[in-house]
C-alpha positions as CSV (number, residue, x, y, z in Angstrom):
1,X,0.0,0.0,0.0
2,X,3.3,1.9,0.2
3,X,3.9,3.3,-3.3
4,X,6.5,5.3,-4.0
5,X,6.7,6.1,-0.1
6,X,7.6,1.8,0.3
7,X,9.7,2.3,-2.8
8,X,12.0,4.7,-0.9
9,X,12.0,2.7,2.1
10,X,12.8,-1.1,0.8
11,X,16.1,1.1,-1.0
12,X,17.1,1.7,2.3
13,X,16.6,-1.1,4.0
14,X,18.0,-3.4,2.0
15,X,20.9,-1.9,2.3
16,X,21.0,-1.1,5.8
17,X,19.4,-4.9,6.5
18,X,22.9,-7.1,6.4
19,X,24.1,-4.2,8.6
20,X,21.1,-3.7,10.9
21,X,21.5,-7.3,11.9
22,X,24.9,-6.9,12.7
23,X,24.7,-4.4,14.8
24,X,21.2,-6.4,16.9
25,X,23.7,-8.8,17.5
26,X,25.9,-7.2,18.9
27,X,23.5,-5.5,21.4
28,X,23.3,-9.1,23.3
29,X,26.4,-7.8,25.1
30,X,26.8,-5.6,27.9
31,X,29.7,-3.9,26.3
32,X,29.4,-2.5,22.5
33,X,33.1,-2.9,20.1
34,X,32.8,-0.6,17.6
35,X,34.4,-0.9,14.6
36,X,36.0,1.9,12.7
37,X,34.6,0.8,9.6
38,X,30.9,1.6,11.0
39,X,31.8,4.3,13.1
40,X,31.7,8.2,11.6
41,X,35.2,10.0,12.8
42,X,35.1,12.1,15.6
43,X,31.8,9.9,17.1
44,X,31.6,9.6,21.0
45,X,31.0,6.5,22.5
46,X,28.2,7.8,24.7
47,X,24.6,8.9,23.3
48,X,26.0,8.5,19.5
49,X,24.0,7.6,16.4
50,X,26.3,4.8,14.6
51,X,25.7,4.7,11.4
52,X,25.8,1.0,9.7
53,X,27.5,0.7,6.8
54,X,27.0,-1.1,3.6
55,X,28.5,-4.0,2.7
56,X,30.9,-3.2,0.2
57,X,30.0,-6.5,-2.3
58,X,26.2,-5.4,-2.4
59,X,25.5,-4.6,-6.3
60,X,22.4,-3.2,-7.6
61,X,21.3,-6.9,-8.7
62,X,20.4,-7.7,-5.0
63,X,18.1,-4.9,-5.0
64,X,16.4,-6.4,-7.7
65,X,13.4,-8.6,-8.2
66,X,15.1,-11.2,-10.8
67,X,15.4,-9.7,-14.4
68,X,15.6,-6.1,-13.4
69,X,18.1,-4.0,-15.4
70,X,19.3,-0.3,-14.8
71,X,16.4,1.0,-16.9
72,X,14.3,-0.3,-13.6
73,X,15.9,2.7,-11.2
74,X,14.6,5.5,-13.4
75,X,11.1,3.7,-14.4
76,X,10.9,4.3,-10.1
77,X,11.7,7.3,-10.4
78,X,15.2,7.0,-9.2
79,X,18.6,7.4,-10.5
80,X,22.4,6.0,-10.2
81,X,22.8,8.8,-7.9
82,X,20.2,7.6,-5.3
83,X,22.7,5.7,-3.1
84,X,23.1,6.1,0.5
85,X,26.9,5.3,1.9
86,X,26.0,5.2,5.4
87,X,22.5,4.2,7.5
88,X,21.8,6.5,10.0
89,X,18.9,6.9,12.0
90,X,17.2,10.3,12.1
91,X,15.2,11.4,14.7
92,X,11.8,12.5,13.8
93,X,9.0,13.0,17.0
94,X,6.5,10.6,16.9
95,X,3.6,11.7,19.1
96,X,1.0,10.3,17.6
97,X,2.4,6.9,17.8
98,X,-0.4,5.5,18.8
99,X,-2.4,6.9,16.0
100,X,0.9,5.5,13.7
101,X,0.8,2.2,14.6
102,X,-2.9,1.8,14.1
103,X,-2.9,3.2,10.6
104,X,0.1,1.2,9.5
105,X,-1.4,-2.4,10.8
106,X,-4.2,-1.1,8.6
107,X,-1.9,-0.1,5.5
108,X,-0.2,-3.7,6.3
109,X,-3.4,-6.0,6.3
110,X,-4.7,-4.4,3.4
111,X,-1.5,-5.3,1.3
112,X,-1.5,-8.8,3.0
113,X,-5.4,-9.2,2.2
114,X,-5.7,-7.3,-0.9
115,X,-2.8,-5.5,-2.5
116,X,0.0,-8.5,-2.7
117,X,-2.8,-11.1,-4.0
118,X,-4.0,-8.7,-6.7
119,X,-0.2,-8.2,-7.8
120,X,0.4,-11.5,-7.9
121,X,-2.4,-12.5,-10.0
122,X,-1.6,-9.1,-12.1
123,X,2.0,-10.3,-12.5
124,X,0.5,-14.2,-13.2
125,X,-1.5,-12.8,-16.6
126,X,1.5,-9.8,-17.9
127,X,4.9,-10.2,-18.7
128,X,7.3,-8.6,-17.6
129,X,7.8,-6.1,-20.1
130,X,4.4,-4.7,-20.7
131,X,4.1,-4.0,-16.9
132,X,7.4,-2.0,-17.5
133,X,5.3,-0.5,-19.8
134,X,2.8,0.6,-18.2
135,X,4.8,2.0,-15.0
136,X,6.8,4.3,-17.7
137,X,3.2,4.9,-18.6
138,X,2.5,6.8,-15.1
139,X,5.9,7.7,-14.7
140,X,5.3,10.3,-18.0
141,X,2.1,11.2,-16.5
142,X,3.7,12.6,-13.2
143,X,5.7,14.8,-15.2
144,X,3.8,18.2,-13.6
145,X,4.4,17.3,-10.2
146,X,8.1,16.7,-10.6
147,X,8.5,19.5,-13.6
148,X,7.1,22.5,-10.8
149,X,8.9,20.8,-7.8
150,X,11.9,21.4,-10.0
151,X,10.9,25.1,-10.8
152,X,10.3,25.7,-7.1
153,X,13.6,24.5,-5.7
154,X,15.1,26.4,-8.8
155,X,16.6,23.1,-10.5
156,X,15.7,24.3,-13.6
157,X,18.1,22.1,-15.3
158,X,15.7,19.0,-14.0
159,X,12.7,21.2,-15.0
160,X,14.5,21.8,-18.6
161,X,14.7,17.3,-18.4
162,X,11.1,16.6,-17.4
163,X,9.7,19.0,-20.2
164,X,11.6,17.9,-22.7
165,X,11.2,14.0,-21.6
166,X,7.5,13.9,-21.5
167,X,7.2,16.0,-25.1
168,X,9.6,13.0,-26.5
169,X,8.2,10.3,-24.5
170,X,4.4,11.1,-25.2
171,X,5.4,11.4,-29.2
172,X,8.4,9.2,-29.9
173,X,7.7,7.3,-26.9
174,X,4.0,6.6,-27.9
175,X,2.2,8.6,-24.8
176,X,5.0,7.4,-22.7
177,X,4.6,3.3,-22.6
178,X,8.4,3.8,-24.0
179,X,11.1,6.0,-22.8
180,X,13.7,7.1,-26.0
181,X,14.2,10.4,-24.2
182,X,17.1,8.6,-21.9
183,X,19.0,7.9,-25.4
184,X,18.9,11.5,-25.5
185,X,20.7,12.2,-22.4
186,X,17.4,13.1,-20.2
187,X,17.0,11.3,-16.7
188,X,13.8,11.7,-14.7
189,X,14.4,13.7,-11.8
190,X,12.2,12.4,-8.7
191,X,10.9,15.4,-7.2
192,X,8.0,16.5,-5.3
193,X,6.4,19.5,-3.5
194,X,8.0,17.9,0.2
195,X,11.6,18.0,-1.3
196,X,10.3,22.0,-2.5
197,X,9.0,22.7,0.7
198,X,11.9,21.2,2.8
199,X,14.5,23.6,0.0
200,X,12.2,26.3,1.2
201,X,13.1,25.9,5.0
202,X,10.4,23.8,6.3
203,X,11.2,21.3,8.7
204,X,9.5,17.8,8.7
205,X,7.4,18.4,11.4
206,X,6.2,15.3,13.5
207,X,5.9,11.6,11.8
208,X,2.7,10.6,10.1
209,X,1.4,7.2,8.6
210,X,-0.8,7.9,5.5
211,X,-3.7,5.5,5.2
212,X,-2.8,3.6,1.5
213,X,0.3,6.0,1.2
214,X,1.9,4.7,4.3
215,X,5.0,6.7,5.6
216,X,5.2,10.2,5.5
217,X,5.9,13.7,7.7
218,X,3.7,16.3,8.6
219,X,5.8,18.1,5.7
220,X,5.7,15.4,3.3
221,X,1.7,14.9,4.1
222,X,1.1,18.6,3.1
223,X,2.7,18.2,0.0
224,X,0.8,15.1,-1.0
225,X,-2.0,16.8,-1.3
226,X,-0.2,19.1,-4.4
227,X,1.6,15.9,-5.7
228,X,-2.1,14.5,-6.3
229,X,-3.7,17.7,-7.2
230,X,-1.2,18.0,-9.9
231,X,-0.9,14.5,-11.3
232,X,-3.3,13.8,-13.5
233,X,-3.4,9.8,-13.0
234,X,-5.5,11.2,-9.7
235,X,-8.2,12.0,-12.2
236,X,-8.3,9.1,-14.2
237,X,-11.0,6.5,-13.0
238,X,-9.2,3.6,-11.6
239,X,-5.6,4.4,-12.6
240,X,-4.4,4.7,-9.3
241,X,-5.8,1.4,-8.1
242,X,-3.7,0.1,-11.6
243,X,-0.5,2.1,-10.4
244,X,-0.8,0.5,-7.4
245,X,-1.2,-3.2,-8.5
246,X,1.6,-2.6,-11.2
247,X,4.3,-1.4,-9.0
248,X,3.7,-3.7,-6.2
249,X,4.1,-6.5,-8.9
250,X,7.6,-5.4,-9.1
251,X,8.2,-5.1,-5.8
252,X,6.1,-7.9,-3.4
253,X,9.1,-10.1,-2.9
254,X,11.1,-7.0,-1.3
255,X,8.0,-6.2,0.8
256,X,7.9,-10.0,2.1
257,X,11.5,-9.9,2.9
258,X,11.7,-6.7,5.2
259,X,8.1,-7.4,6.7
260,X,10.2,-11.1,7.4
261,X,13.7,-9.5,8.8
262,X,12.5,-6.5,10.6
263,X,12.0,-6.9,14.3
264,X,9.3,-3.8,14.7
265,X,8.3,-3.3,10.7
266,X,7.0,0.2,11.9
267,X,10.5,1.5,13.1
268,X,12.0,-0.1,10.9
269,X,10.2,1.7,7.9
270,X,9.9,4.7,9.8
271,X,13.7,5.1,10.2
272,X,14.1,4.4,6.6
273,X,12.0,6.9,5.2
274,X,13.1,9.9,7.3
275,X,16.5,8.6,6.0
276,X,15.6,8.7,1.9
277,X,14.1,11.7,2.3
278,X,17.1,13.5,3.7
279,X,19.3,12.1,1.3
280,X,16.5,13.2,-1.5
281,X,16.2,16.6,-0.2
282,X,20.1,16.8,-0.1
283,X,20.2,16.3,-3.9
């Protein structure tokens, strides 16, 4: 039920995952080695955030639901450049926990129950390549959203890219099921109005779980609404529901994994996502 939000967040935790268990381990002792290969310079032992690093033999491939390529990074919306050296947890507050939790069991039985099935099923009766298809398909439709993000946070080199994508896409590219305008040297760039509002000086306010959208800041939330007033697959009966199903087809396996590895799912996602979004807004 996670979207692009889930998208983000299985990124980051399958990186930080062979590291995250390390470091659980390691908290079954009373007395904590660190290793300088984990460890930022100039960290104190006492009250620190350790950062866990990634393993240095992790490709792109295990990120990858078997027969991914590069061209699946940029059909997500991300790029070669969305890479994160180090996890580190960021604090967010979290006072409507309660609330949280709640919303995300519901965002969690609802994939279990309905979304995973329905992706299953949808990945049973479509190959592999016209899914692909139709996620470029939406991709070229969220052009506005990312094309004013751009404008607003002054990148008007990404703006230039996502104009002149979706007029070669939605011709060339036959109303964007294909995607020539990379041959041309034009990468997607994933913005949204939270990255233009955070540029702008807004902080992230509290954490908030989205019902369907799943993880998300007070920030982040506030934005959503412009992301969906702006992208027209919000006004196209049923293509949301379809952008759903699609991109979870991609994607279930990763979703079974963490739900699997992670100890409490909730912090688990929630410490990922603050994570991606700093290293987004960094960009």
């Amino acid at each position: 039920m996670y979207i692009r939000p889930i998208l983000f967040c299985i990124c980051i935790l399958l990186l930080a995952l062979p590291a995250a268990a390390q470091a659980n381990g390691s908290g079954h002792s009373t007395t904590v080695t660190q290793n300088t290969a984990d460890v930022t310079t100039g960290s104190q032992a006492d009250n620190e955030t350790v950062p866990l690093s990634v393993s240095d033999n992790q490709t792109d491939e295990d990120l990858d639901e078997p027969g991914f390529d590069d061209e699946d990074d940029e059909m997500f919306g991300f790029d070669d450049e969305d890479e994160v050296d180090d996890f580190v947890v960021i604090a967010i507050p979290d006072p409507i926990q309660g609330y949280n939790r709640a919303i995300h069991g519901f965002n969690d039985g609802m994939y279990i129950y309905a979304l995973r099935p329905t992706s299953k099923g949808w990945e049973f009766i479509l190959p592999s390549a016209p899914r692909r298809c139709l996620q470029k398909f939406f991709l070229n439709l969220g052009m506005p959203v990312r094309f004013i993000s751009c404008l607003l946070q002054a990148k008007i080199v990404g703006a230039g890219s996502e104009l002149s994508r979706f007029v070669i896409n939605t011709t060339i590219g036959i109303a964007g099921f294909f995607d020539p305008a990379k041959a041309f040297g034009l990468p997607a760039y994933p913005e949204d109005f939270g990255q233009a509002f955070a540029v702008w000086g807004m902080g992230p306010g509290f954490y908030f779980v989205l019902p369907v959208y799943g993880p998300s800041s007070g920030r982040d939330a506030l934005g959503k609404i412009f992301d969906l007033a702006l992208n027209p697959v919000t006004y196209i009966p049923g293509a949301t529901i379809l952008e759903y199903v699609n991109t979870t087809s991609f994607v279930y396996r990763d979703i079974d994994d963490l739900r699997a590895a992670a100890i409490d799912p909730y912090s688990a996602l929630r410490n990922a996502y603050m994570q991606l979004r700093t290293q987004a807004i960094k960009k």
